[in-house]
BAMAR-486000 format. One record per residue (C-alpha): x, y, z; residue number from 1. Coordinates in Angstrom, 3 decimals. Layout:
# residues N
@c1:X&c2:Y&c3:Z&k:NUM;
...
This chain:
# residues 352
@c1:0.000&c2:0.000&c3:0.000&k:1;
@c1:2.784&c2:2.472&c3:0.719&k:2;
@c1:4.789&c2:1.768&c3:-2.589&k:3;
@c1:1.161&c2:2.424&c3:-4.371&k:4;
@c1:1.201&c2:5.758&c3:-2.113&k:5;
@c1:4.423&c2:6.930&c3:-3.383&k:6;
@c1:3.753&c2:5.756&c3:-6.715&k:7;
@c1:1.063&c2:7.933&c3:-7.140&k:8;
@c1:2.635&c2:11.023&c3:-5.836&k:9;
@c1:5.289&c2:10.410&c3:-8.209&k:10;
@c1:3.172&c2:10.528&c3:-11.199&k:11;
@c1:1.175&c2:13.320&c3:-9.895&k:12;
@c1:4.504&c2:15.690&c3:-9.283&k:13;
@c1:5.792&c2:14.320&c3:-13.214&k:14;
@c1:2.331&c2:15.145&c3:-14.839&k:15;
@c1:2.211&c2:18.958&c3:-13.003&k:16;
@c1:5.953&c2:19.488&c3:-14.286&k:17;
@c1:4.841&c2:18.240&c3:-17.794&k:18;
@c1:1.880&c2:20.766&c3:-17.315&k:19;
@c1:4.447&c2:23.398&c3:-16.546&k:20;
@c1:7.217&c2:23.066&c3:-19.223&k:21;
@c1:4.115&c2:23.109&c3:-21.686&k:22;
@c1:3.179&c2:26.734&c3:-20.629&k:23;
@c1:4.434&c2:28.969&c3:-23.472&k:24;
@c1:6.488&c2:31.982&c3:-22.405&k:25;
@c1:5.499&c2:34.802&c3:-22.731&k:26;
@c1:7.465&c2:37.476&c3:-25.378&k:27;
@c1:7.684&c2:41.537&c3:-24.747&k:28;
@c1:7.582&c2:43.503&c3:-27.999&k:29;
@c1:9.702&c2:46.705&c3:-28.630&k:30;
@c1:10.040&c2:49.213&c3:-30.956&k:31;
@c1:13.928&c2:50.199&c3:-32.214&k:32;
@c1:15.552&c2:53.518&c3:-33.218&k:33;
@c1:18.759&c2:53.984&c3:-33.966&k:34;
@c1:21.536&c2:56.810&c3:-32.516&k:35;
@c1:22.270&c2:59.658&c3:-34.951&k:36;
@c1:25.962&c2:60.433&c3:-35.420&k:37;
@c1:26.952&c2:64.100&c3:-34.511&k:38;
@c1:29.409&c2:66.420&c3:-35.424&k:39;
@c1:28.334&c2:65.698&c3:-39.720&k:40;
@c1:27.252&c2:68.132&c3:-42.151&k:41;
@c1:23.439&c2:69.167&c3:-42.770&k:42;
@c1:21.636&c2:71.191&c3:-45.015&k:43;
@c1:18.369&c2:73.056&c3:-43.884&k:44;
@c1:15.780&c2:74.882&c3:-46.495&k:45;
@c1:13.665&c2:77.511&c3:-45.856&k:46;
@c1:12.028&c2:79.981&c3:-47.840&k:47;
@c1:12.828&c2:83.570&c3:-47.906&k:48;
@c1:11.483&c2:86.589&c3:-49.752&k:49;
@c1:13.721&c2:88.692&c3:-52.303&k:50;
@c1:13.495&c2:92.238&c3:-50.669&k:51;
@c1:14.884&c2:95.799&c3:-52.144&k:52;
@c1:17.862&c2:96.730&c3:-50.103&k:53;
@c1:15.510&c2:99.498&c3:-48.633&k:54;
@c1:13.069&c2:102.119&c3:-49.294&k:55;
@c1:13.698&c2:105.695&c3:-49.683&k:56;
@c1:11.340&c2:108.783&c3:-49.092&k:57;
@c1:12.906&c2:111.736&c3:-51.111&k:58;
@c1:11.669&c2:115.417&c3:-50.412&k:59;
@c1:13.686&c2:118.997&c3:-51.350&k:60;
@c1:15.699&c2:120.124&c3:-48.481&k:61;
@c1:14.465&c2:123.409&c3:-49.171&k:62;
@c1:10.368&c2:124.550&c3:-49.195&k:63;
@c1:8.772&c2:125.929&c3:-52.282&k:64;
@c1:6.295&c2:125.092&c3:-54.785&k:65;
@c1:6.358&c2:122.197&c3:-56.701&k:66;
@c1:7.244&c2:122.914&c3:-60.551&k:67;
@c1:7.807&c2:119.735&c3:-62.264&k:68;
@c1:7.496&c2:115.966&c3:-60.959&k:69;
@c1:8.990&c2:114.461&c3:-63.975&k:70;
@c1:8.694&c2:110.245&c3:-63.060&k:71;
@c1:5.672&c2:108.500&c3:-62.228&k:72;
@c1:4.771&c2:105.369&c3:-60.672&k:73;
@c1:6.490&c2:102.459&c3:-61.321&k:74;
@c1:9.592&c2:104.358&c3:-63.881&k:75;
@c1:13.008&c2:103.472&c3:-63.216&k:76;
@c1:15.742&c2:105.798&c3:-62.005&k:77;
@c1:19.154&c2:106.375&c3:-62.501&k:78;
@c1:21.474&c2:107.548&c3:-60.055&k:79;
@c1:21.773&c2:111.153&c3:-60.196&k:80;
@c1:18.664&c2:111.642&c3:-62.357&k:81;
@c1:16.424&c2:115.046&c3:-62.103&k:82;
@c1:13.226&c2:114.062&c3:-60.945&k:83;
@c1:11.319&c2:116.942&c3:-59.452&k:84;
@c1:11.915&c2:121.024&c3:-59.114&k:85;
@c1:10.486&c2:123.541&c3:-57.182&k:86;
@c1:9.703&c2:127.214&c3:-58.416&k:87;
@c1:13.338&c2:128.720&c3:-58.495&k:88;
@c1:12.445&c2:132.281&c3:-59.012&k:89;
@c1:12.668&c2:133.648&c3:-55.887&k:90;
@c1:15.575&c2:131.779&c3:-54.878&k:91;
@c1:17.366&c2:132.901&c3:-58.156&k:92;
@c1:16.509&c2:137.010&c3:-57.401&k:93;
@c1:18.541&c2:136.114&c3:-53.568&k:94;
@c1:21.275&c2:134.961&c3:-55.938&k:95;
@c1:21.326&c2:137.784&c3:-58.054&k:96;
@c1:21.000&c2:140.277&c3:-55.082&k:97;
@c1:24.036&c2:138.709&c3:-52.772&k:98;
@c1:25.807&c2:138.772&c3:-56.239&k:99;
@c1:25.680&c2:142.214&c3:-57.003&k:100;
@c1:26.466&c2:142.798&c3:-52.843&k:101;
@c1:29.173&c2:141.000&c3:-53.349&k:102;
@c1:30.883&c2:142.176&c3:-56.664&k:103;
@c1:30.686&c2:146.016&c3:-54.740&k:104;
@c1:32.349&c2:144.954&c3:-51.941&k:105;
@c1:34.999&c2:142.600&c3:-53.620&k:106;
@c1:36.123&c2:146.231&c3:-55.488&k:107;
@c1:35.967&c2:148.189&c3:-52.292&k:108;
@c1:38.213&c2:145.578&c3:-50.795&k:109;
@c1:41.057&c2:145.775&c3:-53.669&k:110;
@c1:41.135&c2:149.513&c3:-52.990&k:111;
@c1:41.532&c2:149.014&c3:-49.238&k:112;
@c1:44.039&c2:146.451&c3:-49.583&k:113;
@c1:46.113&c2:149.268&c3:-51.399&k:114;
@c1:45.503&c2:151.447&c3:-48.585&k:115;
@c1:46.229&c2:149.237&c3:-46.214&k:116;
@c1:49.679&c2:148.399&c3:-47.401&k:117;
@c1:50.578&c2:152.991&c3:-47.849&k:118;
@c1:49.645&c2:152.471&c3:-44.050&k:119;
@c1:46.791&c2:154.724&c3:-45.010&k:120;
@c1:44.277&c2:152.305&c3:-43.358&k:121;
@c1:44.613&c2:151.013&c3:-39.934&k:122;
@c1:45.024&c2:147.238&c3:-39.255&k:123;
@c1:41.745&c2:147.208&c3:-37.513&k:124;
@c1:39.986&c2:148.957&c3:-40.185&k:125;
@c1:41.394&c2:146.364&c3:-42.951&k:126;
@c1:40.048&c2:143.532&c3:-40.808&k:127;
@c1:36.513&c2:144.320&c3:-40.422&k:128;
@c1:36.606&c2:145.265&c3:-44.417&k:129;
@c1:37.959&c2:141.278&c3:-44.569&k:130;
@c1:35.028&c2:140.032&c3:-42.351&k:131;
@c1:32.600&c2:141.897&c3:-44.242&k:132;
@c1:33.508&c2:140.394&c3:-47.315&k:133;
@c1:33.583&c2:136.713&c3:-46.345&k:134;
@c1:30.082&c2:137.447&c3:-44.612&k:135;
@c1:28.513&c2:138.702&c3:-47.733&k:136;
@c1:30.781&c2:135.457&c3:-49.767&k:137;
@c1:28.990&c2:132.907&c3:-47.288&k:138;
@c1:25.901&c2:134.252&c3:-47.315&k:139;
@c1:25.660&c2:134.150&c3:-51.460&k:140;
@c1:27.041&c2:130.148&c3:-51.403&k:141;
@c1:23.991&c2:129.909&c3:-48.857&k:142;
@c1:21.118&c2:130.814&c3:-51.697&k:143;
@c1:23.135&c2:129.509&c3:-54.495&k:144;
@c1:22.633&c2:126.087&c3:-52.649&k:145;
@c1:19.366&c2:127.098&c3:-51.778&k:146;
@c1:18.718&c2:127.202&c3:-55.742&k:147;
@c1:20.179&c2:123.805&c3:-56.135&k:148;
@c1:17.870&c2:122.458&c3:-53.684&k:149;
@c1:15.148&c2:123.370&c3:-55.701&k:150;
@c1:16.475&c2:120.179&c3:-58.059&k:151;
@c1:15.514&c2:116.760&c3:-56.644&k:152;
@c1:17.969&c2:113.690&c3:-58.106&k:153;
@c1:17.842&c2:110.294&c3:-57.472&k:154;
@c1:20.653&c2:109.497&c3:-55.156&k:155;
@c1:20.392&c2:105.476&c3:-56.097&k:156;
@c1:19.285&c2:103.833&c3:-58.844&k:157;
@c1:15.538&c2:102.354&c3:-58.551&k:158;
@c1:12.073&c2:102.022&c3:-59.268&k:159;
@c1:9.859&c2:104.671&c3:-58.262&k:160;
@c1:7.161&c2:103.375&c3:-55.452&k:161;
@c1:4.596&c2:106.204&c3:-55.095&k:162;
@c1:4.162&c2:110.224&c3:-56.086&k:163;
@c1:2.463&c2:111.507&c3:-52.993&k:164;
@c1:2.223&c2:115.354&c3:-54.155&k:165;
@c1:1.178&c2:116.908&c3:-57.730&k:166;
@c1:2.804&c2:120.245&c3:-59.643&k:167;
@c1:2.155&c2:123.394&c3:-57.800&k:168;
@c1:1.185&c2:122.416&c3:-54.353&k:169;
@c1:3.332&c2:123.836&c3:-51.510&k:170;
@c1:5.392&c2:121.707&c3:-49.226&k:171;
@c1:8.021&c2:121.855&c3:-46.692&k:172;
@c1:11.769&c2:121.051&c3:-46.203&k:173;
@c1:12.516&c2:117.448&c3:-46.285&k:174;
@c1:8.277&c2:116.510&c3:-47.132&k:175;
@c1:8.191&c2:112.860&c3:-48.670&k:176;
@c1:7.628&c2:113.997&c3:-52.660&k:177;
@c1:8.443&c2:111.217&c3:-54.136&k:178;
@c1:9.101&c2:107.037&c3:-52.633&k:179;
@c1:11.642&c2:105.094&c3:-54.404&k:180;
@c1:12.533&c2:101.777&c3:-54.146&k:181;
@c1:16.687&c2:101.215&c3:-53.895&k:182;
@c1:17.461&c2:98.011&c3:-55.961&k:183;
@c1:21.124&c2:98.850&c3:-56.426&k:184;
@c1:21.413&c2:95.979&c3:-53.959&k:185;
@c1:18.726&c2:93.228&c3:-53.378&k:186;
@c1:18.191&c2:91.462&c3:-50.110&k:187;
@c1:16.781&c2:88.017&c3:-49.343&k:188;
@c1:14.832&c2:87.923&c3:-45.648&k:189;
@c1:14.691&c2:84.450&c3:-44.029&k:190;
@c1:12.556&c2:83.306&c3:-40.479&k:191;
@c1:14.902&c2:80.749&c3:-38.237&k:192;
@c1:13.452&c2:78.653&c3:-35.863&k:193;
@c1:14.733&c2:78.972&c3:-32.156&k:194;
@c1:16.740&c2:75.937&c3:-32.220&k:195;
@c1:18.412&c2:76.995&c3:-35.809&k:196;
@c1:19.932&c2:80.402&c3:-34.007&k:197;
@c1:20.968&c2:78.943&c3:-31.064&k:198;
@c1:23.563&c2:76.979&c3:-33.314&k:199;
@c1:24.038&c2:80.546&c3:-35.746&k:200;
@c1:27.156&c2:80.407&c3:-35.871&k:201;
@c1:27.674&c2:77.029&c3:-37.228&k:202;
@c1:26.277&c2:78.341&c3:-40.610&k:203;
@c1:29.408&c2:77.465&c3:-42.790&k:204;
@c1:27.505&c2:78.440&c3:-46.430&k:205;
@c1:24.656&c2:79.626&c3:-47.461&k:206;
@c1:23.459&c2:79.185&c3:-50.636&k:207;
@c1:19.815&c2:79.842&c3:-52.618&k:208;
@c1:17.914&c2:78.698&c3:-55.659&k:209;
@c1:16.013&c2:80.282&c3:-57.771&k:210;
@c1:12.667&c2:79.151&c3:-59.224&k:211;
@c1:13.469&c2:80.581&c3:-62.432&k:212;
@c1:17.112&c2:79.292&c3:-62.814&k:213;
@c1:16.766&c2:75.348&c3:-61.415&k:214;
@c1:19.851&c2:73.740&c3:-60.658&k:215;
@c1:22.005&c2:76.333&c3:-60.245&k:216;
@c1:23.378&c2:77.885&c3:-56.534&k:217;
@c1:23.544&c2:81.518&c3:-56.194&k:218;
@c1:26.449&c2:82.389&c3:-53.022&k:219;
@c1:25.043&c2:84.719&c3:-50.345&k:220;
@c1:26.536&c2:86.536&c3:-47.393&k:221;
@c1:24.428&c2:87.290&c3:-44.204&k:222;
@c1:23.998&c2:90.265&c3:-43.279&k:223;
@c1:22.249&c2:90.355&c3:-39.867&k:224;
@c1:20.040&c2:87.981&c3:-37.441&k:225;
@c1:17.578&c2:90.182&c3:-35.045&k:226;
@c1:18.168&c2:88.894&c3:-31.405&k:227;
@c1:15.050&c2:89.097&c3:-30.919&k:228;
@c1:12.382&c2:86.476&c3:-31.706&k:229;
@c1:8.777&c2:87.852&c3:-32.876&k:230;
@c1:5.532&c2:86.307&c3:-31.393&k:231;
@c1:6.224&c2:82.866&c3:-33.075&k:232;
@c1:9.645&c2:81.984&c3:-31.968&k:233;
@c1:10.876&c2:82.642&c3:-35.015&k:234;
@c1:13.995&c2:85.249&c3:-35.874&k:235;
@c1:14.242&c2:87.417&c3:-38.693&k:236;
@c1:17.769&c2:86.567&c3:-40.774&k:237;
@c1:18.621&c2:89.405&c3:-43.934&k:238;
@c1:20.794&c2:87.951&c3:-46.790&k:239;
@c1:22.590&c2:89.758&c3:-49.569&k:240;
@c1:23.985&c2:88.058&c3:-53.088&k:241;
@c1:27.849&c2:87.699&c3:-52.900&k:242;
@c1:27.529&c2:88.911&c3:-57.040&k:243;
@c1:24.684&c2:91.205&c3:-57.539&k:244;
@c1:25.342&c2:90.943&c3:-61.816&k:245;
@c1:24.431&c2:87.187&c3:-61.463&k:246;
@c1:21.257&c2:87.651&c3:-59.958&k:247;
@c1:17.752&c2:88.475&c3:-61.768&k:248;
@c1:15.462&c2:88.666&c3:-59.383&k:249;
@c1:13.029&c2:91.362&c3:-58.713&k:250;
@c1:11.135&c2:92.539&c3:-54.908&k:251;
@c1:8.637&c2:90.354&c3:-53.661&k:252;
@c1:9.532&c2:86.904&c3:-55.288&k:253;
@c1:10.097&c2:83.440&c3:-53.176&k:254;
@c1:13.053&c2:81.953&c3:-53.419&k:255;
@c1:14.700&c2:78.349&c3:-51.700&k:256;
@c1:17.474&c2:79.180&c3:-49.034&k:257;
@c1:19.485&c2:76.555&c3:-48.216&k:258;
@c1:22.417&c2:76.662&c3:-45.202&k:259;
@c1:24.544&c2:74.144&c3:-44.626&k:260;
@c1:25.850&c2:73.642&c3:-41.102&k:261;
@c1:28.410&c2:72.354&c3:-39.610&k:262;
@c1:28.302&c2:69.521&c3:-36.865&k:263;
@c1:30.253&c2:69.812&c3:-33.513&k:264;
@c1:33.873&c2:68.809&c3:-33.165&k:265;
@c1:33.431&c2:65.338&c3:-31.706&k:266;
@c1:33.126&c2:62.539&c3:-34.246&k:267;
@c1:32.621&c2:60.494&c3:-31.541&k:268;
@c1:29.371&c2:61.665&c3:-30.040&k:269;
@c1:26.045&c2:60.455&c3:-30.760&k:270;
@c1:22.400&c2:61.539&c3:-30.271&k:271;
@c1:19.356&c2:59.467&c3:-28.856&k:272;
@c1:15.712&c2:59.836&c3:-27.876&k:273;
@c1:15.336&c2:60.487&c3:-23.784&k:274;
@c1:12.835&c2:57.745&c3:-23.909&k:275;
@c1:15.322&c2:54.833&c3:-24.782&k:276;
@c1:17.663&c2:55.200&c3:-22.016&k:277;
@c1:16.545&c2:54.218&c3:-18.334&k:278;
@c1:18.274&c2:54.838&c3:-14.824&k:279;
@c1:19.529&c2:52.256&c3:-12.328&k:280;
@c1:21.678&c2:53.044&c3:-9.148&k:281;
@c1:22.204&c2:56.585&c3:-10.903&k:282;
@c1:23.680&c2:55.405&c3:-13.867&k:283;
@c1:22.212&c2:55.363&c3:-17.221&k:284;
@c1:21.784&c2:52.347&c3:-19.610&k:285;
@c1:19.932&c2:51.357&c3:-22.858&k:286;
@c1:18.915&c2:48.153&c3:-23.954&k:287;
@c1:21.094&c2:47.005&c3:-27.341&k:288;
@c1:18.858&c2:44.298&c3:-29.716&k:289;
@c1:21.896&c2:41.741&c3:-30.379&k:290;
@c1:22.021&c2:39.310&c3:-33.436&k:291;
@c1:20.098&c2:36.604&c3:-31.309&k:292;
@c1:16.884&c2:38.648&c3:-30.838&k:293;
@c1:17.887&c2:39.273&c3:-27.416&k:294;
@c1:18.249&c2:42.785&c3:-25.505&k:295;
@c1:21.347&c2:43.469&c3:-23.680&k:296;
@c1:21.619&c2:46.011&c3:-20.912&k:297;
@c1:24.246&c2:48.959&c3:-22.205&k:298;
@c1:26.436&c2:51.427&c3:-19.702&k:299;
@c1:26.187&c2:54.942&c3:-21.703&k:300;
@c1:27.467&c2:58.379&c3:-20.662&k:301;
@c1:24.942&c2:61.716&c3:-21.185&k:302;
@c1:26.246&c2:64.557&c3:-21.652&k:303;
@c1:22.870&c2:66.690&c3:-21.988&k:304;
@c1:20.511&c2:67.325&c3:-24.250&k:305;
@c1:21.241&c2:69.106&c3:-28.361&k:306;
@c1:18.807&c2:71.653&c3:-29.917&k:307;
@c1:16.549&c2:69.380&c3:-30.475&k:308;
@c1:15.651&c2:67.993&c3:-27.078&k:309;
@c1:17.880&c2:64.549&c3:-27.968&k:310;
@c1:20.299&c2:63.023&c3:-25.833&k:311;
@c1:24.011&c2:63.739&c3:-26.365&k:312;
@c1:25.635&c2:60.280&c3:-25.856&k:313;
@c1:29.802&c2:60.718&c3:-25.447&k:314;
@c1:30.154&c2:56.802&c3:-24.382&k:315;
@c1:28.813&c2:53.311&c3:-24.790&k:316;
@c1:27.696&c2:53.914&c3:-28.544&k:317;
@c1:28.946&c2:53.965&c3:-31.800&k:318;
@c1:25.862&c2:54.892&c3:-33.948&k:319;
@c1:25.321&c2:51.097&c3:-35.494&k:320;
@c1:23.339&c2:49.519&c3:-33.145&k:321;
@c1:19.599&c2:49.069&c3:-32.611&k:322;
@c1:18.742&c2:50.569&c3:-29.582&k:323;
@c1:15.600&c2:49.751&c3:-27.642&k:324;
@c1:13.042&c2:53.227&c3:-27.425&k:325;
@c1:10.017&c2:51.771&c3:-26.408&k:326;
@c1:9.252&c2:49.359&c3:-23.389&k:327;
@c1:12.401&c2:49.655&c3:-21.975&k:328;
@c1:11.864&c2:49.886&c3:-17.973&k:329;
@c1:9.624&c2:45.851&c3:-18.250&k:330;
@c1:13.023&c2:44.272&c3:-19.942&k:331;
@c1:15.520&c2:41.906&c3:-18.426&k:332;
@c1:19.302&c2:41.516&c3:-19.281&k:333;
@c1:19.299&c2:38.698&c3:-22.157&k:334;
@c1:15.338&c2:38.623&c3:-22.463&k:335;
@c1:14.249&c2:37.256&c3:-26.048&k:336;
@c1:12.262&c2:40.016&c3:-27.734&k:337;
@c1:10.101&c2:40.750&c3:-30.732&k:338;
@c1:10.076&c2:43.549&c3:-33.106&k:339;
@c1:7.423&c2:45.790&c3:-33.539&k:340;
@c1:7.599&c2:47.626&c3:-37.377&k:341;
@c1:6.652&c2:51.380&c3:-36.486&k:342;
@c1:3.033&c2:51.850&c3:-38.585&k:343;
@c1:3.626&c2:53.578&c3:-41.709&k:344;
@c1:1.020&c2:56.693&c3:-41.347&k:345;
@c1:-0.414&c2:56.042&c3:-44.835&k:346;
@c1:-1.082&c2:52.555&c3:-44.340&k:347;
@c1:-3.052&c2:52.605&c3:-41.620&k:348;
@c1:-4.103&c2:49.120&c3:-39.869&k:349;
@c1:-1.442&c2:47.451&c3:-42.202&k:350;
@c1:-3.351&c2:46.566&c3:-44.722&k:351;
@c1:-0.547&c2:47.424&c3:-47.262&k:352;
């Protein structure tokens, strides 16, 4: 009766371990990235707007009444050009009066001057006589520029924006006559995300393309990037061309900017999503997919985070392996695993 006793126990305890080995396992999935080498070239694109160098409000730097307006809207300039007068008549008769002032006392003076050297004149005398003179002299250069005044040129060359004032009307010293638009130089003006100027000055090139010319690269040179971000986080960067004959492009037109920049100086570092490494006894690790579909637990150094909120690894990886980002803190050292393929967004449910 015992032996049948023991017997039975024996086959019960062999039949539950049976049961037991015949349990299947059960399998974590994970999703894989892989680290991004640093410190390489990259090209960004953005698109910027081909700007006039600036715009320039021209009025007569003397007042008067408007005689001739000689360009309208839209006619191009050349430097130095006569575009507008003023009524020079008056102006002319202040000429003509300090002239004649003048010419008297410029005679008077050569008799003086003989005087003066008979000693029939005292010094003092010959003096004030010398004054005199050069106050009258000044005083006529002061209307004959006061004549030239009343001749408006084009100090660049450009197109003309807007006439704001028609023949005869009366204005003021330095009123806007005329607006013209100053395309001896064009500009290109770019927006820069945040995390783009906080690397500015890695920009090595910068380069654009226009619509109208594919294929070919047109060299720029920057000329400025505000400090200041406007209310989208976004700051304003102004570009001239390097060759301003090459370029034919006119204000208002889109064009493709393209900078390169340069990486950092390490070679060795590489960058990571946060949400791949995990933390145990204050030391940070990732889990490493090996060739036998198993994950293996990975010292790594961080040494912060880049522009892009990505971690900055210095140690522990070389930028070939596949790296665990999903599902990391329910893994064991050496734990089989299986592979989930991130969903394509325009095959949604897989049915591709």
């Amino acid at each position: 009766m015992k032996d049948l006793v023991s017997i039975s126990v024996f086959a019960f305890l062999l039949l539950c371990g049976c049961t037991k080995q015949q349990q299947p396992t059960f399998t974590h999935s994970v999703m894989l990235t892989q680290p991004v080498q640093r410190g390489l070239e990259n090209e960004k694109s953005f698109s910027g707007i081909v700007e006039e160098a600036h715009e320039i409000s021209l009025g007569f730097k003397t007042p008067g009444q408007i005689k001739r307006i000689l360009v309208k809207e839209g006619d191009h300039v050349r430097q130095g050009q006569l575009i507008a007068t003023l009524d020079e008549v008056d102006y002319q008769l202040g000429v003509d009066q300090l002239q004649i002032q003048y010419d008297q006392l410029d005679s008077e003076m050569k008799r003086l001057e003989k005087l003066h050297q008979n000693h029939s004149l005292s010094d003092n005398d010959y003096v004030k006589a010398v004054a005199g003179l050069k106050q009258v002299g000044v005083q006529l250069q002061t209307y004959r520029n006061k004549l030239e005044y009343t001749q408006l040129k084009a100090p660049v060359s450009g197109y003309v924006q807007s006439v704001n004032f028609e023949p005869a009307e009366m204005v003021d010293a330095g009123t806007p006559i005329i607006n013209l638009l100053d395309v001896h130089r064009m500009e290109v003006s770019v927006n820069l995300p945040a995390n783009l100027y906080m690397i500015k000055d890695r920009i090595k090139q910068i380069v654009c393309r226009s619509p109208f010319e594919p294929g070919k690269e047109i060299p720029m040179k920057l000329i400025s990037i505000a400090p200041k971000a406007d209310g989208v986080q976004l700051y304003k960067m102004r570009l001239t061309f390097e060759n301003e004959g090459d370029v034919r492009l006119t204000a208002g037109q889109n064009i493709e900017v393209n900078l390169r920049v340069a990486g950092t100086d390490s070679q060795n570092e590489v960058t990571l999503t946060p949400h791949a490494i995990f933390q145990e006894q204050e030391k940070a690790y990732v889990w490493v997919l090996g060739d036998d579909s198993a994950v293996h637990k990975r010292a790594v150094t961080v040494a912060g985070l880049d522009e892009k909120g990505n971690a900055i690894i210095t140690n522990g990886l070389t930028g070939n392996e596949q790296v665990v980002r999903a599902g990391v803190n329910v893994l064991q050292d050496n734990e089989q695993v299986r592979v989930v393929e991130e969903q394509v967004k325009t095959n949604i449910g897989g049915l591709l």
